[in-house]
N, C-alpha and C positions, 0 to 999 in steps of 0.2 A: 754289840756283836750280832750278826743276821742270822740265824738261825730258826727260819720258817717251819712251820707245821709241816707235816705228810699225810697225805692220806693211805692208810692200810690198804686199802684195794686196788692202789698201785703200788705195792711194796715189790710185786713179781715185775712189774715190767721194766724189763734194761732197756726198753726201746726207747723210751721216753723220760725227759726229767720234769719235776714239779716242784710246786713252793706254794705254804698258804701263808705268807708274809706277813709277822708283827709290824707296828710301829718303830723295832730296837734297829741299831746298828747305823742309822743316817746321819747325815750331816746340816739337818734342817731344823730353825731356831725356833723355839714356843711363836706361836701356839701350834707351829707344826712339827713340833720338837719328834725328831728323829726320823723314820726313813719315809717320808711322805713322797710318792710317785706322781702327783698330780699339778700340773701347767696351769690350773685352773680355781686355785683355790686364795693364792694371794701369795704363796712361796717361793721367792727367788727362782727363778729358771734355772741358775748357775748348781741351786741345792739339789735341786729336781735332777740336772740330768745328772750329779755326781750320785744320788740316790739309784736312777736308775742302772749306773754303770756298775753301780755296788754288784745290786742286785745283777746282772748279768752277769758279772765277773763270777760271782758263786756258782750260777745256775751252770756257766760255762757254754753260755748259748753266741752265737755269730752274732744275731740282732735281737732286739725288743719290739715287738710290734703293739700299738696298743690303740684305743680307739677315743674319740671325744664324744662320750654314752649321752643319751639324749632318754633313758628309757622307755624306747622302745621296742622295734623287734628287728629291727634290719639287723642284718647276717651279709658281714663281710668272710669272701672267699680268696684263700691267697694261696698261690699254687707257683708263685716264682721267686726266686732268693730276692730279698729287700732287705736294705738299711733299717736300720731303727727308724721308726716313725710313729706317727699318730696320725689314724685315719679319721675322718669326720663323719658323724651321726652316724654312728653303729655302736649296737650290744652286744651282739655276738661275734665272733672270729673262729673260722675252721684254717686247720693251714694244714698241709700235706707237703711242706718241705720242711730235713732235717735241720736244726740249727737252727730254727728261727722259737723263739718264747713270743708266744699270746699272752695279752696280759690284761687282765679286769681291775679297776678303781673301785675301792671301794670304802665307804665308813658308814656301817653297819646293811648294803643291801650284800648279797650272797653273790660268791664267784662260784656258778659251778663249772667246772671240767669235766669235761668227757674224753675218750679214747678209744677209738675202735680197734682193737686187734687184729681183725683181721686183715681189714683196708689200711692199716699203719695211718690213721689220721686223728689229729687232736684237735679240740674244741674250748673254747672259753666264753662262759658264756656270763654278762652282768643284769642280775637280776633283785630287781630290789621289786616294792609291792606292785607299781606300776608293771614293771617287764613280769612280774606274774599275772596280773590283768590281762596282760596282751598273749600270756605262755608263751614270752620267747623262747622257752625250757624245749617247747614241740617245735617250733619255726626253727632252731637251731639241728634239733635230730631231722624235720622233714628236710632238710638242706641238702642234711650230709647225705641223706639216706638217696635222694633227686641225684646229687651234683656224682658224688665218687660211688652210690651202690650198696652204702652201709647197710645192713642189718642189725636192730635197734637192739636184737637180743647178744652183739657181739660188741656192746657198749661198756663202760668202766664208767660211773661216775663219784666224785668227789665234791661235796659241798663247803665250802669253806666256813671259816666262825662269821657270824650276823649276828644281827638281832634276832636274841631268842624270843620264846613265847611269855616269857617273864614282863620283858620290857616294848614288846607288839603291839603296841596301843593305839586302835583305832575309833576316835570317840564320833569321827561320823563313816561309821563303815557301812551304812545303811544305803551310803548314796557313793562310797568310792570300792565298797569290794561286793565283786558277785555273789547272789546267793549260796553257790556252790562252798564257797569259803568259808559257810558259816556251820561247818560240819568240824572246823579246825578250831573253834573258836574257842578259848579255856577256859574264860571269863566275862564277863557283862560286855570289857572293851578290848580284850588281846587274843590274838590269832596266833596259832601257829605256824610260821611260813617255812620253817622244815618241814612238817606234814607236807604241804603246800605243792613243794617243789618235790621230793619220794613222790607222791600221788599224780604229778605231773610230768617227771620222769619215767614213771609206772605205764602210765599213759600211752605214752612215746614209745614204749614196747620195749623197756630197759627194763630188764629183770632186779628184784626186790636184793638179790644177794648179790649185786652189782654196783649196791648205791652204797655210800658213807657218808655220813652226816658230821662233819666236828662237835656240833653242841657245843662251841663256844659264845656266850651272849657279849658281842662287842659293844655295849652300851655298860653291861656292868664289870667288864675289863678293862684295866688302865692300859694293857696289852697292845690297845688296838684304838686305832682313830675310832673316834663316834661322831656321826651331826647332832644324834638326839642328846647327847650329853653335853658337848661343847659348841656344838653348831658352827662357832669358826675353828678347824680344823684341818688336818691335812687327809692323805686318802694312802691304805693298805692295797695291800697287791693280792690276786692269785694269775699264777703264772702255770704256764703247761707249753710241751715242746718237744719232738721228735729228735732223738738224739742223732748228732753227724759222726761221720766214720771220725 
């Protein structure tokens, strides 16, 4: 059964639908047993796009838009009704037509969502350690804020379950994360990268009682696809999307 996460700090908005997607509900065989959304991992296409259609039949969105993440910072902009697809090397997706779901892959980096209220525009952004390296967190909000006008303090975000601080383990973080990082750091070898991404959303000029964090560790949930657990694997969704009349 599909039945995705929510995040509270979009419980008020009718304007928009969201989903932070378990592994349950799919029709995809071990080791990518059940709802895996990714063209890219070794899973039947035919599983994949019946996965995907699942999952859009729920959300009740017209298409799926989604991207082939390369982590790093490019920031695709979509501003005209489109089929489902998969755009090539991008992390981040804004879109500003209703009916269409942005959607991030993921097994253990973080989907965050955003939503502007006031510009009626949603955001999906994949950010695993790398696209914190680069803050596509800031490259996503300076987009919105360039392309449609947004104002960062009339932002909503939602972080989906990752790898918590528990299971963060960087044993040469000396030479892959900035010094800055190491203000998150809980133990000899693991980082916090929900700090990470609040501090960097923060940043961005999104207010602190705007952010929601899940705190779900997708490495130590069966929940939810992991690479550091099983490495060969399928990939979880979060999805975000402008409702149509």
């Amino acid at each position: 059964m599909i039945k995705p996460a929510l995040a509270p700090i979009f419980s008020n908005e009718e304007d928009i639908f969201h989903g932070f997607f378990t592994r349950h509900g799919g029709c995809s065989p071990a080791p990518y047993q059940g709802l895996n959304v990714s063209f890219g991992v070794g899973d039947a296409p035919l599983h994949v796009h019946e996965n995907r259609q699942r999952i859009q039949n729920h959300l009740g969105s017209k298409s799926l838009i989604s991207a082939r993440q390369t982590h790093g910072k490019r920031v695709a902009i979509i501003t005209e009704p489109q089929d489902s697809s998969e755009l090539d090397g991008f992390d981040g997706l804004i879109c500003s037509v209703p009916g269409i779901g942005i959607m991030i892959q993921q097994a253990d980096c973080q989907g965050v969502l955003l939503y502007d209220r006031a510009k009626k525009i949603v955001a999906a952004i994949h950010s695993g350690w790398q696209g914190s390296v680069a803050n596509i967190i800031q490259e996503t909000i300076s987009t919105m804020t360039l392309t449609f006008g947004s104002e960062p303090t009339d932002l909503l975000a939602g972080i989906s379950s990752s790898l918590g601080p528990c299971c963060a383990e960087f044993v040469n973080f000396k030479t892959e994360l900035p010094m800055e990082f190491q203000q998150f750091q809980t133990s000899p070898n693991h980082f916090d990268f929900w700090g990470i991404s609040k501090k960097q959303l923060m940043s961005g000029g999104v207010l602190e009682s705007h952010i929601d964090i899940n705190g779900t560790c997708t490495k130590c949930s069966d929940n939810f696809f992991s690479y550091r657990r099983n490495r060969q694997t399928g990939r979880c969704c979060s999805v975000i999307g402008l409702r149509h009349e």
